[in-house]
DSSP file (Angstrom, degrees, kcal/mol; ACC not computed):
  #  RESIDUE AA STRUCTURE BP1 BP2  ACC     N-H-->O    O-->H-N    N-H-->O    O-->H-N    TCO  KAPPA ALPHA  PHI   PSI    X-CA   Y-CA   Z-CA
    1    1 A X              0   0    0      0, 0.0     3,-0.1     0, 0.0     0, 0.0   0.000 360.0 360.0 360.0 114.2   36.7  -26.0  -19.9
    2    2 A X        +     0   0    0      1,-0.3     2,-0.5     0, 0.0     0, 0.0   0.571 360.0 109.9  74.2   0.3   32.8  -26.4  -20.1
    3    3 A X  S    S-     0   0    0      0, 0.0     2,-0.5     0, 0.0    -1,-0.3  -0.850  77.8-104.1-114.7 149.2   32.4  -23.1  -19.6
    4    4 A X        -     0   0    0     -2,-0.5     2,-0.1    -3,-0.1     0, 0.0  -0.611  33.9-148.7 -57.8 114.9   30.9  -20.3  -22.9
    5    5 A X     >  -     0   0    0     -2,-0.5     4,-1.9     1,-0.1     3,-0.1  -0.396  20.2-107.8 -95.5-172.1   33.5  -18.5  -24.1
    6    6 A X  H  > S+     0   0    0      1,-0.3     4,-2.2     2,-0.2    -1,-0.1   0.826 122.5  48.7 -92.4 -24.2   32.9  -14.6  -25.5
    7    7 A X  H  > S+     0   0    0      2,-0.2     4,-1.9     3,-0.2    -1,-0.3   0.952 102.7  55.5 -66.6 -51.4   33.4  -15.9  -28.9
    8    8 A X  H  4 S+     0   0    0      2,-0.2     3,-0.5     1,-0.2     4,-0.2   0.963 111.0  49.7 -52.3 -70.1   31.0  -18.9  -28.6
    9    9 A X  H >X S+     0   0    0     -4,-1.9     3,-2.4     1,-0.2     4,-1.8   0.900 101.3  63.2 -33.7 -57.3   28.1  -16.1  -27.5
   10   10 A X  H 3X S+     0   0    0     -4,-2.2     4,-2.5     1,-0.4     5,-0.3   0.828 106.9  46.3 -41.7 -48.4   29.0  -13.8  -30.7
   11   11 A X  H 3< S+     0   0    0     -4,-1.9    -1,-0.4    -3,-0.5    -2,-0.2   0.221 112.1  47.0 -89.9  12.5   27.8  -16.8  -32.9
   12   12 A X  H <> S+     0   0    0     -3,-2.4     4,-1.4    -4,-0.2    -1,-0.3   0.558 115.7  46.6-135.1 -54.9   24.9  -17.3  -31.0
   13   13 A X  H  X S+     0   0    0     -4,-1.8     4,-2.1    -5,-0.2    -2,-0.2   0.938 112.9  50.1 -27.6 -78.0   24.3  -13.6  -31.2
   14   14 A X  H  X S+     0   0    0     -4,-2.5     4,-1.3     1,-0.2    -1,-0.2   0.873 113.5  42.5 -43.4 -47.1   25.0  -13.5  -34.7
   15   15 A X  H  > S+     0   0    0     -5,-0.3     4,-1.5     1,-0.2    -1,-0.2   0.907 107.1  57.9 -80.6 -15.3   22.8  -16.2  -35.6
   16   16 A X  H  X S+     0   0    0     -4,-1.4     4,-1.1     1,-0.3     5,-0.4   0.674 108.6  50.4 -87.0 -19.1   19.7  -15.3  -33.3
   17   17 A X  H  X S+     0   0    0     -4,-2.1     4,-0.6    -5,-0.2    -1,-0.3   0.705 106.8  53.2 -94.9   4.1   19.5  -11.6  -35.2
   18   18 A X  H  < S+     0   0    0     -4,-1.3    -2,-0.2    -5,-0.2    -3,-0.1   0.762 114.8  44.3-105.0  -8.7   19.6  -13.3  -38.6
   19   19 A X  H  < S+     0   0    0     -4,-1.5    -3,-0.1     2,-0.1    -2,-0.1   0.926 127.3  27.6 -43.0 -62.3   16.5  -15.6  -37.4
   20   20 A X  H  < S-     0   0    0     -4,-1.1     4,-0.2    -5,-0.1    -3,-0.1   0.890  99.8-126.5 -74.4 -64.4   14.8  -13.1  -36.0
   21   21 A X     X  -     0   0    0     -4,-0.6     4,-3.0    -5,-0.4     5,-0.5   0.012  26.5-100.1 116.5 125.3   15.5   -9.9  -37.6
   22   22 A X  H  > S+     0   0    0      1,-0.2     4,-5.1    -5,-0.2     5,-0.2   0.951 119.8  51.7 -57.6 -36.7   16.6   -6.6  -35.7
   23   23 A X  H  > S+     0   0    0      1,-0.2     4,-2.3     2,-0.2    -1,-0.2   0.848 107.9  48.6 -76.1 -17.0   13.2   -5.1  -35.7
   24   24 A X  H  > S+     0   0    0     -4,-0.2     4,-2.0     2,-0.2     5,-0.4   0.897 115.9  48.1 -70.7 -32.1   11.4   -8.2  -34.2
   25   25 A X  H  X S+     0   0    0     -4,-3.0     4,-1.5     2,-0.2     5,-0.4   0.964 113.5  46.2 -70.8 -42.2   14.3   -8.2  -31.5
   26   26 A X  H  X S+     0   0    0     -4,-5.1     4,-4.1    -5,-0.5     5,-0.3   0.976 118.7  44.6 -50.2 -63.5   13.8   -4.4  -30.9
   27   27 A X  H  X S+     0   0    0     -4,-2.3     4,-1.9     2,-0.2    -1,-0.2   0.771 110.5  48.5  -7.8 -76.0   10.2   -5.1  -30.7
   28   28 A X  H  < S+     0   0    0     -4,-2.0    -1,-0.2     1,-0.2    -2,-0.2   0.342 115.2  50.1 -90.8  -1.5   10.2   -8.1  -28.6
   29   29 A X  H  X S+     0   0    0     -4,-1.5     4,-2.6    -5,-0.4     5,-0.4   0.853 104.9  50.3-106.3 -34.7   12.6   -6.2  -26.2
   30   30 A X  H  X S+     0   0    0     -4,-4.1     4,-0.8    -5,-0.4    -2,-0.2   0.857 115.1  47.3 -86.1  -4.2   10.7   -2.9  -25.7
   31   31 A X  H  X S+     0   0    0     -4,-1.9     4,-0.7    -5,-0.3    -1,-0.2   0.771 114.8  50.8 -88.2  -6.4    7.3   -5.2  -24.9
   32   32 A X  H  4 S+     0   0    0     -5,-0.2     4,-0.3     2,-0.2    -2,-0.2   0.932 109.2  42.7 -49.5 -46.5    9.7   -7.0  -22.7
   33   33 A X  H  X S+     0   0    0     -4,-2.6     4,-0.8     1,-0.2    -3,-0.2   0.650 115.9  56.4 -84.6 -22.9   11.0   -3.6  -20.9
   34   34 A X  H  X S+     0   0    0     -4,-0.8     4,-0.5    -5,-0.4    -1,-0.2   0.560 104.6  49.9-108.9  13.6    7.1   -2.7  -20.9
   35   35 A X  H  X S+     0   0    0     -4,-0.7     4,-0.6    -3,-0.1    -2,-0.2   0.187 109.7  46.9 -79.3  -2.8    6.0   -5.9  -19.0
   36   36 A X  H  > S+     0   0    0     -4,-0.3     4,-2.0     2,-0.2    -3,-0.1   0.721 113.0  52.1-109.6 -21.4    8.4   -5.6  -16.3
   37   37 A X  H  X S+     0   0    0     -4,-0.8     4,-1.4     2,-0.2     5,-0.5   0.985 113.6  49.6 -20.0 -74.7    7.4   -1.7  -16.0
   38   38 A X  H  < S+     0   0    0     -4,-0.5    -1,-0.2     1,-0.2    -2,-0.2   0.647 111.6  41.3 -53.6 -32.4    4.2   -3.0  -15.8
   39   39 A X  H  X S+     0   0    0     -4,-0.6     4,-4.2     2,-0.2    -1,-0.2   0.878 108.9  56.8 -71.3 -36.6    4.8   -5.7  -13.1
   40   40 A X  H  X S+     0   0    0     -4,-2.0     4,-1.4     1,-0.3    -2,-0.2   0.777 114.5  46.3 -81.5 -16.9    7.1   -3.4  -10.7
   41   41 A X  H  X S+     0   0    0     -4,-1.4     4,-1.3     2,-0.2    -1,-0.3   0.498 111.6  46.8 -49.5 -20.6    3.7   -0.8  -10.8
   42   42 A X  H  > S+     0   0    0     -5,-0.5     4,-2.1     2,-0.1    -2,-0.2   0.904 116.2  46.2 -85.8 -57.6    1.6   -3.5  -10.2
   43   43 A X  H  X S+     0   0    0     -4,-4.2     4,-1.7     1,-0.2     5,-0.3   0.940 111.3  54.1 -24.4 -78.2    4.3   -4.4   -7.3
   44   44 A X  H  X S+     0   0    0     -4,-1.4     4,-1.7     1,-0.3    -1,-0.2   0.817 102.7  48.9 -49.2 -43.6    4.4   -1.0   -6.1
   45   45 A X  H >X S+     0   0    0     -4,-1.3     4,-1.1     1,-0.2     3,-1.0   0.952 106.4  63.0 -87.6 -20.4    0.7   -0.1   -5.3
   46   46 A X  H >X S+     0   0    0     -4,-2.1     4,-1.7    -5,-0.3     3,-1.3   0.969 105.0  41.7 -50.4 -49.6    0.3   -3.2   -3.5
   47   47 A X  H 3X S+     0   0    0     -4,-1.7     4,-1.4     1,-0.3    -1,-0.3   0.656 118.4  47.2 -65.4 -16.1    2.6   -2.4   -1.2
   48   48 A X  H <X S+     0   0    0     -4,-1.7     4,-0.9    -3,-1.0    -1,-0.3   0.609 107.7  56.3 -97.3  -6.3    1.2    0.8   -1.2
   49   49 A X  H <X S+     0   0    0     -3,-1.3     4,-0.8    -4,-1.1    -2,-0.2   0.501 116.8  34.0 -62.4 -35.4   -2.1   -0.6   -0.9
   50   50 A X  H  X S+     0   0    0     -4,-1.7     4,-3.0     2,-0.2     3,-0.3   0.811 105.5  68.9-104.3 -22.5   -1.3   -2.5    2.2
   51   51 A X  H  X S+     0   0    0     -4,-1.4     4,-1.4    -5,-0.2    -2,-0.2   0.981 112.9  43.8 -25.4 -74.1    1.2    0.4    3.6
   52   52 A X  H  X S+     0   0    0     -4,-0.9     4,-1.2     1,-0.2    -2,-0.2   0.595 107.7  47.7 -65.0 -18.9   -2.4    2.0    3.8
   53   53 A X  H >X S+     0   0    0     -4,-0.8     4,-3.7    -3,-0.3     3,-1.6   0.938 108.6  58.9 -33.3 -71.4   -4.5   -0.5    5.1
   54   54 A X  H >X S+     0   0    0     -4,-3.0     4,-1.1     1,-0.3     3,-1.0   0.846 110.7  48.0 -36.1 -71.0   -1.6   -1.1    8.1
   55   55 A X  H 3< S+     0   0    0     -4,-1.4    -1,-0.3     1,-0.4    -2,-0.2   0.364 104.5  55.6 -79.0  -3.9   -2.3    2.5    8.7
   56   56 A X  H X< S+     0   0    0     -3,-1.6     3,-1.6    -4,-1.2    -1,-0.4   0.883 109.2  55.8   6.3 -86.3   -5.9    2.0    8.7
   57   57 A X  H << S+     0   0    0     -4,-3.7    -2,-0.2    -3,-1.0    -3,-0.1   0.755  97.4  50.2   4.2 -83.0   -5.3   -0.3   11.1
   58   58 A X  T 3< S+     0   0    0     -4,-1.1     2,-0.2    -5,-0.2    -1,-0.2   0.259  81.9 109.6 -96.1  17.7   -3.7    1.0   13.6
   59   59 A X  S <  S-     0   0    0     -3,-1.6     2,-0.2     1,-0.1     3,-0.1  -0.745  79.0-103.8 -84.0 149.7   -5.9    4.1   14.2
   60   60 A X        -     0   0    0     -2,-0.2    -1,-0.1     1,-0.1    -2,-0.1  -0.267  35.1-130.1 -94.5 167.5   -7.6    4.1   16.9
   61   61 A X        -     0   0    0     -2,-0.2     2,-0.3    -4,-0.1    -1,-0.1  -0.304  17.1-125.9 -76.3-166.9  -11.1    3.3   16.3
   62   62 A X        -     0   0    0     -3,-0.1     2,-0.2     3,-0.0     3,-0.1  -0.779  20.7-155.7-147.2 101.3  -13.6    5.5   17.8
   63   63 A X        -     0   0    0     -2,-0.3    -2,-0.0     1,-0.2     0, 0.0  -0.460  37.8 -98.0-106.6 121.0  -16.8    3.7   20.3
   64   64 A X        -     0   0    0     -2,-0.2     2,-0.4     1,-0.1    -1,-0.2   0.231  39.0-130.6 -13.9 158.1  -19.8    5.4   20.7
   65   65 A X        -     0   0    0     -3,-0.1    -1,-0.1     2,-0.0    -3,-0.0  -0.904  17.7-130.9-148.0 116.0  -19.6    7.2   23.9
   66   66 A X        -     0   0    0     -2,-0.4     2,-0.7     1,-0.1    -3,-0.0  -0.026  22.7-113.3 -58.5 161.8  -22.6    6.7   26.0
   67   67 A X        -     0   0    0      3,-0.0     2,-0.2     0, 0.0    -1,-0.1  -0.793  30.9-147.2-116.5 118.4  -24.4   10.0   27.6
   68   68 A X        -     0   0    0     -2,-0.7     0, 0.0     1,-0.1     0, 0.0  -0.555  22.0 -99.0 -63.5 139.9  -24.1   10.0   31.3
   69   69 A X        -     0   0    0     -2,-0.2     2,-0.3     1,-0.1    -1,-0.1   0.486  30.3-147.7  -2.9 161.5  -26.8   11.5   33.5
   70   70 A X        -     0   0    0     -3,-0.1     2,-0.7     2,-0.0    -1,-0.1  -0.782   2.7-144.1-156.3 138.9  -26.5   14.5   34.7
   71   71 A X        -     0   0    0     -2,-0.3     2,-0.1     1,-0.0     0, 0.0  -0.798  20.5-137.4-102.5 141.1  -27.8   15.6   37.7
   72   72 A X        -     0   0    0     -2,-0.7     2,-0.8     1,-0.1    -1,-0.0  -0.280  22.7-106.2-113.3 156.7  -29.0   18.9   37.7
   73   73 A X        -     0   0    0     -2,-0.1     2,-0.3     2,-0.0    -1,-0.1  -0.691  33.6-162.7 -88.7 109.6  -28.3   21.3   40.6
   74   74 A X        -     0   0    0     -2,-0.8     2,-0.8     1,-0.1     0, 0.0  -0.668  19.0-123.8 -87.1 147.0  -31.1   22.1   43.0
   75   75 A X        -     0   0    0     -2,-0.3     2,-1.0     1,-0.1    -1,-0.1  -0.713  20.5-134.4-103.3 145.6  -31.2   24.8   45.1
   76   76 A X        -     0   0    0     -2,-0.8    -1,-0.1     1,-0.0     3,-0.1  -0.446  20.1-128.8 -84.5 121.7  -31.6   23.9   48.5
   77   77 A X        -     0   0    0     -2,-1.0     2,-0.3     1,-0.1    -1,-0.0  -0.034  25.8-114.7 -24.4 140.2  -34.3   26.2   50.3
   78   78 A X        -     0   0    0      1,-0.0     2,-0.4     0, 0.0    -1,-0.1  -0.737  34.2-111.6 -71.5 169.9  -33.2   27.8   53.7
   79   79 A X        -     0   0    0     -2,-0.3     5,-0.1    -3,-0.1     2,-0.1  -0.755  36.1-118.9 -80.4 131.2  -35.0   26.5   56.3
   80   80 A X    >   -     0   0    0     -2,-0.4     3,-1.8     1,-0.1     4,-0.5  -0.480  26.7-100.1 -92.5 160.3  -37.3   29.2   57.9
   81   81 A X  T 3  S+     0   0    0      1,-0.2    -1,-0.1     2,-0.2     4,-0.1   0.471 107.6  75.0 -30.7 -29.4  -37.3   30.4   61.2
   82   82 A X  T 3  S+     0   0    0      1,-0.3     3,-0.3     2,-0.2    -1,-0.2   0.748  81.6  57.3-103.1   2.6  -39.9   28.3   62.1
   83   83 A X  S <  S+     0   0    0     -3,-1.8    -1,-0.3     1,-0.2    -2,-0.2   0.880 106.7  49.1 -61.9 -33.4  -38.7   25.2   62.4
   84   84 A X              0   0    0     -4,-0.5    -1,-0.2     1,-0.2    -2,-0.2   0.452 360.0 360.0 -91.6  20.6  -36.1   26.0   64.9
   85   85 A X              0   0    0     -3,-0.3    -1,-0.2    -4,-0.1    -2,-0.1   0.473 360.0 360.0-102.0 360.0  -38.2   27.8   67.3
């Protein structure tokens, strides 16, 4: 009740290939089946576009590294004799 029954489709069926034609349905299904190709690649490297990004991201970056002094080693003299005499 209210609901399509399998018979009701068949005529529906029936009547939409003798509109159409089989090869315009074949047609209009395989650029169907090659726009949804096309979308779930288009899908896919975005996510694989921001997959890389993230991991972009989250490296860590890498800061100049300033150059410390450096203090050079002298050598210290002895002291001669004659200061302590």
């Amino acid at each position: 009740m209210g609901g399509i029954s399998i018979w009701q489709l068949l005529i529906i069926a029936l009547i939409v290939v003798l509109l159409f034609g089989t090869k315009k349905l074949r047609s209009l299904g395989g650029d169907l089946g090659g726009a949804v190709k096309g979308f779930k690649n288009a899908m896919s490297s975005e996510e694989d576009k921001k997959a890389l990004e993230d991991a972009e991201a989250a490296k860590p970056v890498q800061t100049a590294q300033t150059a410390q002094p450096t203090q050079q080693a002298t050598e210290k003299k002895p002291e001669s004799n004659k200061e302590q005499a």
